[in-house]
C-alpha positions as CSV (number, residue, x, y, z in Angstrom):
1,X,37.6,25.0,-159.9
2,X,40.9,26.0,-161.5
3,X,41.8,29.7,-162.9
4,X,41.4,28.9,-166.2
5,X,37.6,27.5,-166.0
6,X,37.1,30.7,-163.6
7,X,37.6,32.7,-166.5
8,X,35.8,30.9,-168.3
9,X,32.6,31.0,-166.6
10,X,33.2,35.1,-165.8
11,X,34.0,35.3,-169.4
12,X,30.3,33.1,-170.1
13,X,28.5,35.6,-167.6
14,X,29.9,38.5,-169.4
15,X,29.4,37.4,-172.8
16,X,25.1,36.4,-171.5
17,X,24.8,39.9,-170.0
18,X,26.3,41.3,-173.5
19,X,23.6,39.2,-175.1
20,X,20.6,40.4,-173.3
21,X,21.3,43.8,-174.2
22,X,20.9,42.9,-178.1
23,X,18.4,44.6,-180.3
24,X,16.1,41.5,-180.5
25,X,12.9,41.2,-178.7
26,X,12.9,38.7,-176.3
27,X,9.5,37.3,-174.9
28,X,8.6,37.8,-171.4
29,X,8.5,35.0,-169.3
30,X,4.8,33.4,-168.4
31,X,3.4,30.9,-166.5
32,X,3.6,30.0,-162.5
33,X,7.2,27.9,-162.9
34,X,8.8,30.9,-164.8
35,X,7.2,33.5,-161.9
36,X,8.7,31.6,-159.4
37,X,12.1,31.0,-161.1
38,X,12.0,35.2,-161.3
39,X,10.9,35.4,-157.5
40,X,13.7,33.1,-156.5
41,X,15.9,35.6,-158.8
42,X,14.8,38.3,-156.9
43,X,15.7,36.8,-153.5
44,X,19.0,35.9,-154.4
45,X,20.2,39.5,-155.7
46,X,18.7,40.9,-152.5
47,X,20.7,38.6,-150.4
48,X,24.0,39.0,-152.2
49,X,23.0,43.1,-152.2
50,X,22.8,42.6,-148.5
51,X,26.0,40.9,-148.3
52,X,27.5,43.5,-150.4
53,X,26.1,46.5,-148.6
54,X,24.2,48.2,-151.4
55,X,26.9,48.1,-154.0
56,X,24.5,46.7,-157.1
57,X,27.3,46.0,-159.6
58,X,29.2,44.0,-157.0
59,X,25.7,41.6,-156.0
60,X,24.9,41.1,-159.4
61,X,28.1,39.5,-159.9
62,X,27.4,37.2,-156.5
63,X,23.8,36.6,-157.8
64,X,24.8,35.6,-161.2
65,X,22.3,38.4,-162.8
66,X,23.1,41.2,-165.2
67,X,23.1,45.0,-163.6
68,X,20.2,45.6,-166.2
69,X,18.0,42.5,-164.8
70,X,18.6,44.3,-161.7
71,X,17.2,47.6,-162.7
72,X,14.6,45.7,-164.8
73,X,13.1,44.4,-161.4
74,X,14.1,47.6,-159.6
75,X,11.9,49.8,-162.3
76,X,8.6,46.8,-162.7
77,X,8.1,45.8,-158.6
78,X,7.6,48.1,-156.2
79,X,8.2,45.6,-153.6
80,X,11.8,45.0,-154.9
81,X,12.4,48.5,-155.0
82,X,11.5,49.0,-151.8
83,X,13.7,46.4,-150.3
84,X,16.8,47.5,-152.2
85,X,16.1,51.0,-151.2
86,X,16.2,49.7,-147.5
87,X,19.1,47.8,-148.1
88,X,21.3,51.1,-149.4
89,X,20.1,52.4,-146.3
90,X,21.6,50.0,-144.1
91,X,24.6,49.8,-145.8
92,X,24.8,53.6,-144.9
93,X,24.0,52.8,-141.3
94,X,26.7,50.2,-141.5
95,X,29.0,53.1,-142.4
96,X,27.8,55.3,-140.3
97,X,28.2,53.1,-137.3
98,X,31.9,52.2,-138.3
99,X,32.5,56.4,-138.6
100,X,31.3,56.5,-134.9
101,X,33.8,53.6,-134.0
102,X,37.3,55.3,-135.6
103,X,36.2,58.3,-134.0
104,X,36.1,56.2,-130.5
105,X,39.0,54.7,-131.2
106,X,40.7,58.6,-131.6
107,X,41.1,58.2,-135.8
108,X,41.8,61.6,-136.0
109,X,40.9,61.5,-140.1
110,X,37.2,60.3,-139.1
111,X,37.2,62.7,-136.3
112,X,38.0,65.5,-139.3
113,X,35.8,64.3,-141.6
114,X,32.6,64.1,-139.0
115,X,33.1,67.3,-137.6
116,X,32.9,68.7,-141.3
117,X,29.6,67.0,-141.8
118,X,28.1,67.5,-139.4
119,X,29.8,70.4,-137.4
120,X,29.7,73.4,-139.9
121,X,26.6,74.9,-137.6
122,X,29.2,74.9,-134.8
123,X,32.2,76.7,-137.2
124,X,34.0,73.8,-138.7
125,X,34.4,74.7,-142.0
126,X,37.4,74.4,-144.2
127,X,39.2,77.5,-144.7
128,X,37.5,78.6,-148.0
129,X,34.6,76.2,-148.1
130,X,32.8,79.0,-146.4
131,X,31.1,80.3,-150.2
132,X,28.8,77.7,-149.7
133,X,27.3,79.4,-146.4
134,X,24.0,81.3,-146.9
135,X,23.9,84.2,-144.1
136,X,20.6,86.2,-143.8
137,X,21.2,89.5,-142.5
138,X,18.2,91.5,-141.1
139,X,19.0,95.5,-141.0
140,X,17.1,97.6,-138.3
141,X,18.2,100.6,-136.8
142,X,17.8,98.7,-133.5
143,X,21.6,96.9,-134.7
144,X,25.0,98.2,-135.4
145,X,26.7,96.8,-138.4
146,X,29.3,95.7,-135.3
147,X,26.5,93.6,-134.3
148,X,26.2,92.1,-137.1
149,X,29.8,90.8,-137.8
């Protein structure tokens, strides 16, 4: 395929996804050939949103589907919403894991970035990011205000 029918055919997607959004009413499909041709739909945009790690815009492009067929499934199956949800969360595991790795490997801008996560009970906290804090302070007579600081 050369660059100029590549455009063409992202041009064609872009231009069918633009369509579906028109104000006409289009009829649902029916019948156990157009269920299947949905489920296989389905399938596919899960796969490429595993192979994309979550990012929806980027596996509807891969799957060949509009981001609104997307959220049309996402909003009417409960089963598709479920997988999709799991597949964000192993996307974030995916991160997560790769966080853990620079941080082996002594990437001091993940060691940073971690410790500010997930350290702030342990006193990282950015000089002035400290409004966010909530302190509860219990007075008794028992305490000085020393104590207390």
């Amino acid at each position: 395929m050369n660059k100029h029918t590549k455009k063409k055919t992202a041009a064609a997607k872009k231009n069918a996804c633009t369509a579906s959004r028109s104000t006409s009413v289009k009829k649902p499909y029916s019948g156990p050939l157009a269920q299947k041709k949905i489920a296989q739909r389905k399938a596919r945009v899960l796969e490429a949103l595993r192979q994309k790690f979550g990012i929806v815009s980027d596996a509807c492009k891969l799957a060949g589907i509009c981001r609104k067929t997307f959220y049309d499934y996402y909003n009417a199956d409960e089963a598709f919403k479920a997988e999709a949800d799991s597949i964000e969360d192993i996307a974030l595991d995916h991160a997560e894991s790769m966080l853990h790795k620079n941080i082996t490997k002594g990437k001091e801008a993940s060691l940073i970035f971690f410790l500010k996560c997930r350290g702030r009970s342990r006193g990282f906290v950015e000089k002035g990011d400290d409004k966010h804090l909530v302190i509860n302070v219990t007075t008794s007579s028992d305490v000085s205000p020393e104590e207390l600081m």
